[in-house]
Backbone as numpy.savetxt, mean C-alpha at the origin, in Angstrom:
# Nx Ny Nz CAx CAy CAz Cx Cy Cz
-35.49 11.12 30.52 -34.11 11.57 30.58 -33.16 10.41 30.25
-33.58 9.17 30.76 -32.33 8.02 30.33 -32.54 7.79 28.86
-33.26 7.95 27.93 -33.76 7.76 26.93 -33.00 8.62 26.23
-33.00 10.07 26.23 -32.31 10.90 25.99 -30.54 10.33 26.06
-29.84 10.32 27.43 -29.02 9.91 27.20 -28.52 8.78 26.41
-29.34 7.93 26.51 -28.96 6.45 25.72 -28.95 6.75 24.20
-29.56 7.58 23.86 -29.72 8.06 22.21 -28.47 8.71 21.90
-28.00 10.19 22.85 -26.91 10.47 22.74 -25.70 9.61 22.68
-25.90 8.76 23.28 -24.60 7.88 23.71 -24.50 7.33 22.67
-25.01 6.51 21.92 -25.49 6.02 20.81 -25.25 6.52 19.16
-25.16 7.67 19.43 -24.73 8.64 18.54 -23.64 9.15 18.44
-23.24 8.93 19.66 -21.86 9.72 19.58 -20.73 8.44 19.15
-20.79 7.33 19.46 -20.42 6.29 19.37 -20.70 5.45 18.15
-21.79 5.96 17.57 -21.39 5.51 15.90 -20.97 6.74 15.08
-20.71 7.67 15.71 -19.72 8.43 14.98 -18.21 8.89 15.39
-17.99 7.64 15.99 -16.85 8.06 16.09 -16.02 6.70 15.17
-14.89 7.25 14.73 -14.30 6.76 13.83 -12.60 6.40 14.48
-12.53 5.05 13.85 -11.25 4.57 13.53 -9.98 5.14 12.89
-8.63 4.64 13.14 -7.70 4.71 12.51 -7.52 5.08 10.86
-7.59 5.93 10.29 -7.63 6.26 8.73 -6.81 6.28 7.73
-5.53 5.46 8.52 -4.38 5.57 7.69 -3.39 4.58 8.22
-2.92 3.91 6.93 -2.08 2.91 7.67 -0.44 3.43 7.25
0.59 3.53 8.24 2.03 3.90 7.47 2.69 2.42 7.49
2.82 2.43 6.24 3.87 1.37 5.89 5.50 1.73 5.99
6.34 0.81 6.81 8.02 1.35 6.67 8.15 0.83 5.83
8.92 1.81 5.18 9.53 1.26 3.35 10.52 0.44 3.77
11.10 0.05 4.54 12.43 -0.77 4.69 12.19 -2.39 5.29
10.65 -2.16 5.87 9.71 -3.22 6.80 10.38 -3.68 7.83
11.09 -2.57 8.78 11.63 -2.88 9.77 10.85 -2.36 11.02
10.15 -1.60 10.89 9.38 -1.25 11.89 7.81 -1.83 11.62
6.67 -1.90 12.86 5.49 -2.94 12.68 4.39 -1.07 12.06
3.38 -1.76 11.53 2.77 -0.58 10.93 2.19 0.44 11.84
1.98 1.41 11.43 1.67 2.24 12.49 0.07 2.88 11.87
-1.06 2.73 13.09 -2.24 3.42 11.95 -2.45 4.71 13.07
-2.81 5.58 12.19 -2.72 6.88 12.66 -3.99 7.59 12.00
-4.59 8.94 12.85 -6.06 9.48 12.19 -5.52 10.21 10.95
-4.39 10.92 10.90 -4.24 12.04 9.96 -2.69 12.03 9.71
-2.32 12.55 8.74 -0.82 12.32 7.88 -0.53 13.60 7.43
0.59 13.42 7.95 1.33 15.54 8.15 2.67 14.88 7.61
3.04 16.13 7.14 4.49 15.97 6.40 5.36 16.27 7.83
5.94 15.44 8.44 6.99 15.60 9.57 7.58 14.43 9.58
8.53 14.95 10.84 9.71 13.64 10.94 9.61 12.38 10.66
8.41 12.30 11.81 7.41 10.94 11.87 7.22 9.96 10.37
6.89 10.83 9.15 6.39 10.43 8.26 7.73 9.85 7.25
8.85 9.83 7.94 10.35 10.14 6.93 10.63 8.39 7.14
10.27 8.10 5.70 10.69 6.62 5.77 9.32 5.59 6.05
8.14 6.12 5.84 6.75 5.57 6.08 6.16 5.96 4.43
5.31 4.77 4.29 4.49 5.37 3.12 2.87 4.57 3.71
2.54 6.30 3.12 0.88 5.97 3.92 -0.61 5.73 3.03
-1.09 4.70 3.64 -2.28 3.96 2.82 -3.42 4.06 3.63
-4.31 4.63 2.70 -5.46 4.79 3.57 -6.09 3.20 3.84
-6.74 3.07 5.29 -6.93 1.84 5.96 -7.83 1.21 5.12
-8.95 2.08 4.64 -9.94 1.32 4.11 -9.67 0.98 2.96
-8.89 1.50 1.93 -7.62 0.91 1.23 -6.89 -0.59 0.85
-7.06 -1.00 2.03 -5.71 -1.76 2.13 -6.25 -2.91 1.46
-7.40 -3.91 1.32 -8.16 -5.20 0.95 -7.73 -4.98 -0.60
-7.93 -3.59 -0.98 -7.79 -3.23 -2.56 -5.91 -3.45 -3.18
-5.41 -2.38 -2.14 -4.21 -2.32 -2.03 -3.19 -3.63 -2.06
-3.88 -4.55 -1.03 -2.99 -5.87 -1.00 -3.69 -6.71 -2.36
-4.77 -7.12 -2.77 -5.10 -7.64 -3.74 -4.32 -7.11 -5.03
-4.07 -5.88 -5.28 -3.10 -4.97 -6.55 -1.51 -5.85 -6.35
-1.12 -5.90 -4.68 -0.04 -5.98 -4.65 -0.04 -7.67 -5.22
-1.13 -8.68 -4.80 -0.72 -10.21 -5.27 -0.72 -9.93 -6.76
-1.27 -9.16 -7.43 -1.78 -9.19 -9.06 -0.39 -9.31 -9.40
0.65 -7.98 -9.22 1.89 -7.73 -9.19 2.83 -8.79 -9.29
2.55 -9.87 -7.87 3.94 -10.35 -7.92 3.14 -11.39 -8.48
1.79 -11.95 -9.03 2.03 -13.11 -9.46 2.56 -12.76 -11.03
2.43 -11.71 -11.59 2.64 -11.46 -12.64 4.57 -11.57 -13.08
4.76 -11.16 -11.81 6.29 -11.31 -11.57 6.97 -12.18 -11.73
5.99 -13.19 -10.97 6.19 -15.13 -11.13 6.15 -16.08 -12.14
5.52 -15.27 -13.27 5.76 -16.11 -14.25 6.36 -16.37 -14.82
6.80 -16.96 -15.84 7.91 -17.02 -16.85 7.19 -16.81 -18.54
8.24 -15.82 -19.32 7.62 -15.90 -20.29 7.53 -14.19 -20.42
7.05 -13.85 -21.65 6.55 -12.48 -21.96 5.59 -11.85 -21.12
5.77 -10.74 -20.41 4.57 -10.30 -19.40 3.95 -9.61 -19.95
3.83 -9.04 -21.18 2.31 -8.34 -21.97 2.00 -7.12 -21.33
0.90 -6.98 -21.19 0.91 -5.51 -20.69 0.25 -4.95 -19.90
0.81 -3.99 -19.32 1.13 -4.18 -17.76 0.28 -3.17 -17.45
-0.42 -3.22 -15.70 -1.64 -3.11 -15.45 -1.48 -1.83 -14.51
-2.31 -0.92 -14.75 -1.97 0.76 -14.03 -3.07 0.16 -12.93
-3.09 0.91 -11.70 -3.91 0.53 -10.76 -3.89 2.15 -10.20
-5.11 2.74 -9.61 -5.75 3.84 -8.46 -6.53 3.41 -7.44
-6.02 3.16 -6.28 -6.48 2.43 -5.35 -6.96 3.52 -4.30
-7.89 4.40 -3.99 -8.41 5.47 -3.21 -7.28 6.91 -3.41
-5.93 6.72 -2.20 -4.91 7.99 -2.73 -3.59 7.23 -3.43
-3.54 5.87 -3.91 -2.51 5.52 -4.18 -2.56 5.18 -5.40
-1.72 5.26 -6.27 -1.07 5.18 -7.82 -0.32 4.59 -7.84
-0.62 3.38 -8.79 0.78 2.45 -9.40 1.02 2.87 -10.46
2.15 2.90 -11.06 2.63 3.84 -12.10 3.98 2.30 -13.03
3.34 1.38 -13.93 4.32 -0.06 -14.23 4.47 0.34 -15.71
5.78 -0.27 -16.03 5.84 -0.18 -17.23 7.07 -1.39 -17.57
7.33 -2.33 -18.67 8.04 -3.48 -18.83 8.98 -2.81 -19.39
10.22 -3.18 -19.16 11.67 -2.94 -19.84 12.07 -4.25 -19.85
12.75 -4.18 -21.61 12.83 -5.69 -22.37 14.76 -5.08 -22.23
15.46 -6.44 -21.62 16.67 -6.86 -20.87 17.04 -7.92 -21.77
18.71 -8.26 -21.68 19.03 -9.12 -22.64 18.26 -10.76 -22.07
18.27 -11.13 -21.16 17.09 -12.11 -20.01 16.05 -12.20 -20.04
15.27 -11.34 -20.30 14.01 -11.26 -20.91 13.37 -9.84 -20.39
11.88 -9.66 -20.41 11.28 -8.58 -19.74 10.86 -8.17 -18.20
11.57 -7.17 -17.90 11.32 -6.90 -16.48 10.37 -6.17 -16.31
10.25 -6.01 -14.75 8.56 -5.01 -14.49 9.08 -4.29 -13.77
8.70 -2.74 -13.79 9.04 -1.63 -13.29 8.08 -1.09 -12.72
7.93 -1.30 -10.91 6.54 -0.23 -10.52 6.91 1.00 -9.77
6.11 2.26 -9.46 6.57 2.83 -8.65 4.93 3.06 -8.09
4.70 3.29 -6.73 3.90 3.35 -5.80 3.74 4.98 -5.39
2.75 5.87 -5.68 2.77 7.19 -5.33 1.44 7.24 -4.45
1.76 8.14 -3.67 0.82 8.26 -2.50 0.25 9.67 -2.41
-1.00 10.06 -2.39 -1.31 11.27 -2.71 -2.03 11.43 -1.19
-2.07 11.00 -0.27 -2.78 10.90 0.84 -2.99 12.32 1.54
-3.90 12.98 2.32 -4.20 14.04 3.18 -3.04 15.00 2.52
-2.73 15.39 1.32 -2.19 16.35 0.48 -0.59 16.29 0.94
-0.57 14.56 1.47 1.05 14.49 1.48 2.27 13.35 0.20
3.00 13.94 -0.34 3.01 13.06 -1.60 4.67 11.93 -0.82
4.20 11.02 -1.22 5.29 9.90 -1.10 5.02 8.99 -2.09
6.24 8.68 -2.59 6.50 7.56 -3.51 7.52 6.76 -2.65
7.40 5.33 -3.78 8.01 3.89 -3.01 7.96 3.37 -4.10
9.97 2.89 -4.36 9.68 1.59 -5.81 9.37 0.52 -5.45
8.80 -0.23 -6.06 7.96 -1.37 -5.34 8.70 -2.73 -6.39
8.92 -2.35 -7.33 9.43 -3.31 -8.45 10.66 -2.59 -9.17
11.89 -2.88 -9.06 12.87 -2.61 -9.66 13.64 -3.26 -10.78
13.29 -2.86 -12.29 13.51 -3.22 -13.03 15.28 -3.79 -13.31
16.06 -3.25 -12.23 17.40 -3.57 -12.44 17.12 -5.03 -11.62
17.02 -5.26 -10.75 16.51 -6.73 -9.96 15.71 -7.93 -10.90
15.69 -8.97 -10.25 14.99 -10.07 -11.33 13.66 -10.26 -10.85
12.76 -10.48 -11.70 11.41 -10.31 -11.72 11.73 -11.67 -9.84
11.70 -12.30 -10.04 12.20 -13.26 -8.91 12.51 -12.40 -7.47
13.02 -11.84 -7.43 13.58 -10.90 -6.35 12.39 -9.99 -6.29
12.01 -9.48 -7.49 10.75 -8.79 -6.63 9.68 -9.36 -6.10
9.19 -10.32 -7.12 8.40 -11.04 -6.76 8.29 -11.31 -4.99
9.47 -11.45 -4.66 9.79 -11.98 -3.29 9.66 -10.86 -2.34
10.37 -9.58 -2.48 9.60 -7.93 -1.99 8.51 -7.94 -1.59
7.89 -8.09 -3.07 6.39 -7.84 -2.87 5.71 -8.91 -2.11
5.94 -10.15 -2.02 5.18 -11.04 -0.89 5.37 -10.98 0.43
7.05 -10.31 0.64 7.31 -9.79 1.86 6.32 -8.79 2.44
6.37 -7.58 1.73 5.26 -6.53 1.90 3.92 -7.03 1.98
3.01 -8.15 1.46 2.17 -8.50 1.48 1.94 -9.06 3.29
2.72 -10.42 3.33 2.69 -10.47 4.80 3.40 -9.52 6.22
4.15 -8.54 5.14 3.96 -7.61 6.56 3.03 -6.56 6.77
1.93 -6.06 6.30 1.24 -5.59 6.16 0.03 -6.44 6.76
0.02 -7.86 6.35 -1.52 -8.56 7.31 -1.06 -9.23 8.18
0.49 -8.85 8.95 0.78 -9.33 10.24 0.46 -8.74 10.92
-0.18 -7.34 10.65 -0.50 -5.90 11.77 -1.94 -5.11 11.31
-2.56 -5.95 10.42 -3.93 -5.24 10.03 -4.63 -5.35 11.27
-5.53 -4.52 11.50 -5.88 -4.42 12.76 -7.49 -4.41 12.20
C-alpha cells in the first residue's frame, strides 16, 4: 500500500505544471504577472502575453533587435521572427537621417490577439534601442 501511494504521489506531481504565460505591462509599470491561462478580460487590458517557455527565445529576438538598432550605418534587411504564439512583424523606413526600424509584436496566445509597437519608426533608432533594453531587463527582473 505505501508503494502504491508513493507512485501516485509521484505522478501526480510530475504532472503538475507551472505558470504558462507570462503578461508583460506594455507601459512596464507594473512587475510581470505569470498566470496558467489568458482570457480576453479586464485583467488582460494593457498586458501583452508570452508564453513562459517562450521567453529565452523571446528575449534573445528582443537583443537581436536592439543591437541592430545600435548600429550606425545602413540596417539591410530586416529579420521576421515566430517565437511559439508571438510574431514580429519589421520593416526599415528610409528618413531624411537615415534608416529607421519599424517593429510590431503580435500575440496570438490561448486564441487571444494583442499587439505591442516595440520599435517606432517616428523615434530614433537610439530611443528604441533604449525601449527595447528596458523591456529586456524588465522582463529578467521577474523571470521566475
Amino acid at each position: 500500500m505505501r508503494y502504491f501511494v508513493l507512485i501516485f504521489l509521484s505522478l501526480f506531481l510530475a504532472n503538475t505544471y507551472g505558470q504558462k504565460f507570462a503578461l508583460l505591462d506594455k507601459s512596464l509599470a507594473q512587475p510581470v504577472v505569470y498566470t496558467d491561462q489568458v482570457t480576453q478580460t479586464g485583467k488582460l487590458n494593457g498586458f501583452f502575453p508570452v508564453e513562459n517557455k517562450s521567453l529565452p527565445q523571446f528575449l534573445k529576438a528582443l537583443g537581436e533587435i536592439s543591437q541592430k538598432l545600435s548600429t550606425h550605418g545602413p540596417l539591410g534587411e530586416v529579420k521576421q521572427y515566430q517565437i511559439g504564439c508571438i510574431k514580429f512583424t519589421g520593416l526599415t523606413i528610409s528618413v531624411a537621417s537615415g534608416d529607421r526600424l519599424d517593429y510590431v509584436i503580435t500575440s496570438t496566445c490561448a486564441n487571444v490577439r494583442k499587439s505591442m509597437h516595440l520599435s517606432d519608426a517616428k523615434l530614433s533608432n537610439e530611443n528604441n534601442a533604449f525601449f527595447i533594453n528596458t523591456l529586456i531587463k524588465y522582463i529578467n527582473s521577474s523571470r521566475k
